[in-house]
C-alpha positions in Angstrom: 153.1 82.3 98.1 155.2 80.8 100.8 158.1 82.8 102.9 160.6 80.0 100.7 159.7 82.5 97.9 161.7 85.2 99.7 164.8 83.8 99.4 165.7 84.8 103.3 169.0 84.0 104.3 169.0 80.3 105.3 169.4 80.7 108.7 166.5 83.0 109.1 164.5 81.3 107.0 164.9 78.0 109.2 164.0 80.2 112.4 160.6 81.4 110.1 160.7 77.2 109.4 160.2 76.8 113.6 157.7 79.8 114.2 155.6 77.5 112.3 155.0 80.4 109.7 154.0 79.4 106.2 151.9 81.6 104.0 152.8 85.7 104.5 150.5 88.0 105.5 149.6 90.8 103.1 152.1 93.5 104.6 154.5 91.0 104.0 153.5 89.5 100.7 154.2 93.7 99.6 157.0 94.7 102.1 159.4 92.2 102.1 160.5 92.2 98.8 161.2 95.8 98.7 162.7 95.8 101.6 164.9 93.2 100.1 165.7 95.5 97.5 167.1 98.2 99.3 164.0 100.8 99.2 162.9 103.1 101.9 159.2 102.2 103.0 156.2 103.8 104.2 154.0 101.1 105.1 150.1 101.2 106.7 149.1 98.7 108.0 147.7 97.8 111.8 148.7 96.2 114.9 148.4 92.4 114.2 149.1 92.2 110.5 152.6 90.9 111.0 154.3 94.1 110.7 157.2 92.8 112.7 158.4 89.8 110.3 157.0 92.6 107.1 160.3 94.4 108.6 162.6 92.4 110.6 162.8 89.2 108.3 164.4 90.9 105.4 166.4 93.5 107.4 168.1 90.6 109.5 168.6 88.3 106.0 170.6 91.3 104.7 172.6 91.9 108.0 175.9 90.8 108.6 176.6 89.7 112.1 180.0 91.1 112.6 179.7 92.8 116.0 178.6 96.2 115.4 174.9 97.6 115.6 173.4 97.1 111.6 169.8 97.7 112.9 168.2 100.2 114.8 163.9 99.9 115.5 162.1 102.8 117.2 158.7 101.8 119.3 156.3 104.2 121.5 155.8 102.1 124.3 158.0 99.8 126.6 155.4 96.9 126.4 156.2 97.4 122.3 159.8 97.4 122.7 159.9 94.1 124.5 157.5 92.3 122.0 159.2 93.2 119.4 162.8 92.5 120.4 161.4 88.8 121.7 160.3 88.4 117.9 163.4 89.3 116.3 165.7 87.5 118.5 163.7 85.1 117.9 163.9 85.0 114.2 168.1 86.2 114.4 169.3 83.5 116.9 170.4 81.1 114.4 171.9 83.9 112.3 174.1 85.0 115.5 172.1 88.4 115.5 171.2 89.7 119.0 169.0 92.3 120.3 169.2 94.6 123.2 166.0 96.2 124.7 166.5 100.0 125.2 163.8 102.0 127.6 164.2 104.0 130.3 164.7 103.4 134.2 167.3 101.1 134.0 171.4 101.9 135.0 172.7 103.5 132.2 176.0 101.6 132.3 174.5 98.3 131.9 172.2 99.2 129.7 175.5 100.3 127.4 177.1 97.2 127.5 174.1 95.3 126.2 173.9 98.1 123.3 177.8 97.5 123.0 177.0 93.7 122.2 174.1 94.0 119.9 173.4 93.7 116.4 169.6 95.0 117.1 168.6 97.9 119.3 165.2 98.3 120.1 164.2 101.7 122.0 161.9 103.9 123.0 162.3 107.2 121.8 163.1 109.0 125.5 166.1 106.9 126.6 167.3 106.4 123.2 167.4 111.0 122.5 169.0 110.9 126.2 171.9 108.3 124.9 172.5 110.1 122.1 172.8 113.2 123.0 174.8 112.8 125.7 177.4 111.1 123.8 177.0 107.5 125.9 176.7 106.1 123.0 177.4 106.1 119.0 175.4 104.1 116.3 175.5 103.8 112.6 172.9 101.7 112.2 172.3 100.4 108.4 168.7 100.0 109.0 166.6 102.4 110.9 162.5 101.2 111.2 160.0 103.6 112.9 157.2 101.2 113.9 153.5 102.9 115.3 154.6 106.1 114.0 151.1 107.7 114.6 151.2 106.3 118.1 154.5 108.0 119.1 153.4 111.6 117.3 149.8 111.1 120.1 152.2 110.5 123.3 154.2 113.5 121.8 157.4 112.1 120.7 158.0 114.1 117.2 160.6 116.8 118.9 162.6 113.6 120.2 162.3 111.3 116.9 163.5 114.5 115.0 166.3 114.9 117.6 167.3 111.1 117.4 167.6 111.1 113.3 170.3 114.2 113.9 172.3 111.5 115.1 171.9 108.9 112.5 173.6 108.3 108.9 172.9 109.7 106.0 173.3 106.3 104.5 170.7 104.3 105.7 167.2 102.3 104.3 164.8 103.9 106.5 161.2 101.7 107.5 158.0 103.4 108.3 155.3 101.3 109.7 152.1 103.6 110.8 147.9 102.5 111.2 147.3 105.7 110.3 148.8 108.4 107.9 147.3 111.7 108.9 149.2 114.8 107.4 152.0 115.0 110.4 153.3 111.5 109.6 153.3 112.4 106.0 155.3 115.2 106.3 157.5 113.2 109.0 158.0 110.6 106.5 159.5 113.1 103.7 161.9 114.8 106.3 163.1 110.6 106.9 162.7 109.1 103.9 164.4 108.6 100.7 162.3 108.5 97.6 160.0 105.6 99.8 157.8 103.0 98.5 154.1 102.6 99.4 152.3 99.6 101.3 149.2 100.0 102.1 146.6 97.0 103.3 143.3 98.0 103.0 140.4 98.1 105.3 139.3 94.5 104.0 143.0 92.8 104.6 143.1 94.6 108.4 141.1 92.0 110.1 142.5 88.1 110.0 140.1 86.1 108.4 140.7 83.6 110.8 138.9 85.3 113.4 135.0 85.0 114.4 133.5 88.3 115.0 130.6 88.5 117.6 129.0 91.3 119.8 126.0 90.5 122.4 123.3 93.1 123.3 123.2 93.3 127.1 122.1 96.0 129.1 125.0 98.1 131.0 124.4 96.3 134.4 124.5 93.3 133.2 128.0 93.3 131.6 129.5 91.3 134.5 127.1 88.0 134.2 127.4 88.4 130.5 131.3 88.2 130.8 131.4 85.4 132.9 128.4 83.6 131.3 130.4 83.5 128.3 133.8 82.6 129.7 132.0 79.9 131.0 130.5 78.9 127.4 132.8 79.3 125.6 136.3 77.8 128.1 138.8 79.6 126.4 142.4 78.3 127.0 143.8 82.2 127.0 141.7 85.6 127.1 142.1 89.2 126.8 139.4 91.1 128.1 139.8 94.9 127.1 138.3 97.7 129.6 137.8 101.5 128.6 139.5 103.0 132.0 141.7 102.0 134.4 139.2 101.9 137.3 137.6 98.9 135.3 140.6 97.1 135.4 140.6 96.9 138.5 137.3 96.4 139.5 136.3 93.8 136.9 140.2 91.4 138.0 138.4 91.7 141.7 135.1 90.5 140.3 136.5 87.9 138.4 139.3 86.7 141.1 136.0 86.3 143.8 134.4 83.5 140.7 137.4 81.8 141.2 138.9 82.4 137.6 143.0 82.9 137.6 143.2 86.3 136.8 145.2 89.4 135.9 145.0 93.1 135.3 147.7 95.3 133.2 147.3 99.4 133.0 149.3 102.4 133.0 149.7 103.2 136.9 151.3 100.3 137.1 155.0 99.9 137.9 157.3 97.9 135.7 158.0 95.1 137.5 154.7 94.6 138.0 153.9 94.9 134.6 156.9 92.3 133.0 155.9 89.8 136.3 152.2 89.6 134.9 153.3 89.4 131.4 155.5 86.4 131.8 152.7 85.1 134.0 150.3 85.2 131.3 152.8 84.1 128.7 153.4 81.1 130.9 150.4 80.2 131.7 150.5 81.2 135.7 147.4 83.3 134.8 144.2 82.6 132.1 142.7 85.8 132.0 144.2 89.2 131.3 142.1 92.4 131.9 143.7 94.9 130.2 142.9 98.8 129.0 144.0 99.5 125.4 147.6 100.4 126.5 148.3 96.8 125.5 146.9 96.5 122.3 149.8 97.7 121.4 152.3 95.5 123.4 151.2 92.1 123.7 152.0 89.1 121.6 151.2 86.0 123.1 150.4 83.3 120.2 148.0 81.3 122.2 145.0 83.5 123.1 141.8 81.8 122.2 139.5 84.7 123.0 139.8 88.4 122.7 136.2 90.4 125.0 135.4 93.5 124.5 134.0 94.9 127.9 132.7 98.0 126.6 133.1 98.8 122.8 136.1 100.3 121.9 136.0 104.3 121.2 137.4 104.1 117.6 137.7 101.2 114.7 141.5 101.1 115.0 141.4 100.8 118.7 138.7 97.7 118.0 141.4 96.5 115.0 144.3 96.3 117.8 142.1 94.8 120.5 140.8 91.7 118.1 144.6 91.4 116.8 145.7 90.1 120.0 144.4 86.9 119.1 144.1 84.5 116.0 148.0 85.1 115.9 151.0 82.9 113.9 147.8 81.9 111.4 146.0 80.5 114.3 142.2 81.0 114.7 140.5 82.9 117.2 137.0 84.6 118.8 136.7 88.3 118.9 133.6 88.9 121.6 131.6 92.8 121.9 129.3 93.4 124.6 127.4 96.3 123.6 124.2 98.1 124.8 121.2 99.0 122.9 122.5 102.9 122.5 125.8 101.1 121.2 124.5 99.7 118.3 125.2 102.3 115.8 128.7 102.3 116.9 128.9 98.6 116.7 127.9 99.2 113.5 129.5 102.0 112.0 132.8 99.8 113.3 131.6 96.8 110.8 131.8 99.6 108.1 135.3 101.0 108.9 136.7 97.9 108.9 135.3 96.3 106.5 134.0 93.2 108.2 130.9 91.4 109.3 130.2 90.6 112.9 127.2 88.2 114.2 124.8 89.1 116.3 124.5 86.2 119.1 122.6 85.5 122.3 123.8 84.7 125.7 123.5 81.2 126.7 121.4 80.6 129.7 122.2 79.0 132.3 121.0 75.4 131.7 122.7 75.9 128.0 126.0 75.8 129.4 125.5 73.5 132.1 124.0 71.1 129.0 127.4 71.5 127.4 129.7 71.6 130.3 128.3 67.8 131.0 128.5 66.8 127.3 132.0 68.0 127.7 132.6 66.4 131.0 130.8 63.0 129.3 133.2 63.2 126.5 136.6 63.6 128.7 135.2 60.9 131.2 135.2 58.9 128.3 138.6 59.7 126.8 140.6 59.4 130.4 143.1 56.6 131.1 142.4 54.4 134.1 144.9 54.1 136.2 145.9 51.5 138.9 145.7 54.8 141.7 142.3 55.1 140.6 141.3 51.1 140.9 142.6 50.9 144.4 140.8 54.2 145.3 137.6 52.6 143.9 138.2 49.1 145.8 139.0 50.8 148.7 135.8 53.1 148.6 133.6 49.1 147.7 134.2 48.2 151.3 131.7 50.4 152.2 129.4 51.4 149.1 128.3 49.6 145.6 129.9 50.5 142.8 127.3 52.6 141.3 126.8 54.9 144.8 130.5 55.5 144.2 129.8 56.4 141.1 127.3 59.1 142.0 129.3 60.4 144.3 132.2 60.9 142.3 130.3 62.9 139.1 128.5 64.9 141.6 132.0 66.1 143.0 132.7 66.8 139.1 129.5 68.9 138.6 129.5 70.9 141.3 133.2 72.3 140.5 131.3 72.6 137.0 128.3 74.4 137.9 127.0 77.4 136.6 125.8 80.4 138.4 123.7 83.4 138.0 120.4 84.4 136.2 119.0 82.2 133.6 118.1 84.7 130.7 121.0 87.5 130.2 121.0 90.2 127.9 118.9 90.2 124.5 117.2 88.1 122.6 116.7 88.2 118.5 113.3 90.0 118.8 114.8 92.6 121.1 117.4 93.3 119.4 115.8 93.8 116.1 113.7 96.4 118.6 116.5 98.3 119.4 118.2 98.2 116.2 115.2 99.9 114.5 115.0 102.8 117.2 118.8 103.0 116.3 118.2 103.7 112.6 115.4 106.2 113.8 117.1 108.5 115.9 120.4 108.4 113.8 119.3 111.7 111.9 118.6 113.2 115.7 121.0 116.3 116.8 120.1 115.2 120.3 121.9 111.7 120.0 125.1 113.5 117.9 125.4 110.8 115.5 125.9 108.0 119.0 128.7 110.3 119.6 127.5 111.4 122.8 129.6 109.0 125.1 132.7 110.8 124.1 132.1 113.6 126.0 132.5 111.9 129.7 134.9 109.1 128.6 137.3 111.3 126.7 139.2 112.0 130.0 140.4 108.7 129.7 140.8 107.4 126.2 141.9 104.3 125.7 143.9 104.3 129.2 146.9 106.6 127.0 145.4 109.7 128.2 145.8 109.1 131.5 149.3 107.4 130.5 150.2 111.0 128.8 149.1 113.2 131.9 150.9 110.3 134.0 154.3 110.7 131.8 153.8 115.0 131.9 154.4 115.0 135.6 156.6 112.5 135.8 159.0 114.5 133.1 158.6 117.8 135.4 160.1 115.9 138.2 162.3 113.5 137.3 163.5 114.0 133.4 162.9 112.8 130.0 164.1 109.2 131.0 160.7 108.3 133.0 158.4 108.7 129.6 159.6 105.2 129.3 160.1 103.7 132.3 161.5 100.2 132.0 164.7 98.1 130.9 167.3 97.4 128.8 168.2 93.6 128.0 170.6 92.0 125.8 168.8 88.8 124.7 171.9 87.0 123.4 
């Protein structure tokens, strides 16, 4: 099946044509066509399945560009809101479709006038209640999407989506995209929804295909030589590497900054700016490396990441499915990387079961591995380089005083020594050790002491997944300074 089979509108099926798209993804192969149909949707599926296109292709095909607001998409987080408004301007430029980006922070009267020019709003669910309610502006928006549902009913936004539908049509085709369906999203979706169809990708479609799975078995203070060992070994053109807390964040961009890697870090206690200036950074290729805590697994697209690394091990399977999504993006491939400790195993493993996949166990290069590859490399790109005339003269000029082959020395040991690679030969664990710990893992699984490997939960709880430090962030900033600063950010018309 190609996205042809759709029948899209033509213009938005040459936009699809450009993104370089070709076979759909499974939420897509199920969604589209009944979105196409006119049927309300409850969909579950997770963050990197292509929920985006699964919504906005067929909602934009059916759209008719005449100046007023046909579509309305609701996301938890700012970082959300401006993916996803990228992607479907993206796909409705050639259609005449634009999109303005609603969150809070920005001046409300500009942030109207974009609305006022859109075909697409995109919001987060603070800003968009406050609009609404008081009477700034009025919508009747054909097509109303609710994308992470279960994400916006954690940072406690069911009072305010409840509030917002008050203000919507009766008459409308009404999208629900959630990872998870617990029984508040259930009965959210019956309160919403008209008679909706099901889509529902199983555990084995979650994961792309496309994607190798690894973890490494290091001990806890080894984590840093692991990463950069790696990162070395592996070059990756673009990298996410995803920290537990904030505190890591910030520590681990400081390590890596002093080994001389372009790098950047992205949490909650970050302002906005900040957070759109690094962004774009990354995007752009300014910076390689992005540190992040979970807060964007949610809120990051960039189609060119290489690598995804997992610092620590996630706390939960979805959290892992969002972290890995990040990459092997727009059917590209892509290397999903675990560091894990011997009392992580289990978890490591109980993750592989969730999921539904199969991750290999590997062993950290040493040191004289990846300098052994780093000069096959180098041998290899000596070999492909163009000589220029520069270069000649440089090399005639440099013969007045030395023979050709000193010169040469010379010049390949300047090469190796920006190539050389530090720290301890042997990192981490080898085949034998692992088997080791694995074993002790399958012994004490049945141990009340060990709770099933559920023990680190109760000191890392406090800051789960960066969002609840994010929610206690938000709670005081509401008590000062309203509802608006939940979502902090901006509104942009990207027409």
């Amino acid at each position: 099946m190609t996205f042809t089979d759709f029948n899209l509108k033509e213009s938005i099926q040459q936009a699809v044509a450009e993104a370089g798209f070709t076979e759909p993804s499974p939420v897509q192969k199920e969604g589209i066509p009944l979105v196409l149909e006119g049927h309300d949707i409850i969909a579950q599926a997770q963050t990197g399945t292509g929920k985006t296109a699964a919504f906005g292709l067929p909602i934009m095909s059916m759209m008719k560009a005449d100046g007023s607001i046909e579509g309305l998409v609701i996301v938890p987080t700012r970082e959300l809101a401006m993916q996803v408004s990228d992607e479907l301007y993206r796909f409705g430029q050639k259609a005449g479709l634009k999109t303005a980006t609603v969150y809070g922070g920005t001046a409300y009267g500009k942030q109207i006038d974009r609305i006022n020019q859109a075909s697409i709003v995109v919001a987060t669910p603070g800003r968009l209640q406050d609009l609404l309610q008081s009477g700034k502006i009025k919508i009747n928006p054909q097509f109303v999407v609710l994308d992470e549902a279960d994400e916006m009913l954690d940072m406690g936004f069911l009072d305010e989506i409840k509030n917002i539908f008050k203000f919507l049509p009766k008459e409308r085709q009404t999208l629900m995209f959630s990872a998870t369906m617990p029984k508040a999203i259930r009965k959210l979706a019956e309160e919403i929804l008209n008679n909706p169809k099901t889509v529902s990708i199983t555990k084995s479609e979650t994961t792309n295909t496309k994607i190798t799975q690894q973890y490494y078995v290091v001990q806890d203070h080894e984590r840093d030589d692991a990463l950069v060992r790696l990162i070395d070994f592996k070059n990756p053109n673009k990298c996410i590497i995803f920290c537990r807390m904030k505190k890591e964040v910030d520590r681990l961009v400081a390590h890596m900054t002093a080994q001389g890697f372009k790098v950047s870090g992205l949490h909650g206690d970050m302002e906005q700016k900040q957070r759109e200036v690094t962004i774009r950074a990354f995007k752009q290729g300014g910076i390689d490396i992005f540190i992040a805590t979970d807060v964007a697994a949610r809120g990051l697209d960039v189609n060119d990441v290489t690598h995804v690394f997992n610092y620590h091990i996630p706390f939960d399977s979805e959290s892992y499915v969002h972290r890995i999504g990040r990459t092997g993006r727009g059917g590209k491939s892509g290397e999903a990387i675990t560091l894990v400790s011997p009392n992580e195993l289990r978890t490591i493993k109980r993750i592989e079961k969730d999921v539904g996949t199969q991750m290999s166990t590997e062993i950290i290069p040493t040191r004289v591995e990846v300098q052994d590859a780093k000069a096959s490399e180098l041998i290899a790109k000596i070999a492909d380089t163009r000589v220029t005339e520069s270069a000649i003269n440089l090399v005639k000029t440099l013969q007045h005083d030395l023979d050709i082959v000193t010169i040469a020395h010379l010049l390949a040991s300047m090469i190796q020594e920006e190539n050389e690679v530090k720290g301890k030969d042997k990192i981490g664990l080898d085949h034998a050790e692992i088997a080791k710990a694995l074993e002790r893992s399958r012994d004490d699984r049945g141990s009340k002491n060990r709770g099933r490997g559920r023990s680190p939960r109760r000191h890392t709880d406090r800051d789960r997944n960066d969002r609840g430090g994010d929610r206690r962030s938000k709670t005081r900033q509401h008590s000062g300074g309203g509802r608006d600063s939940r979502n902090a950010g901006r509104g942009s018309n990207r027409g």
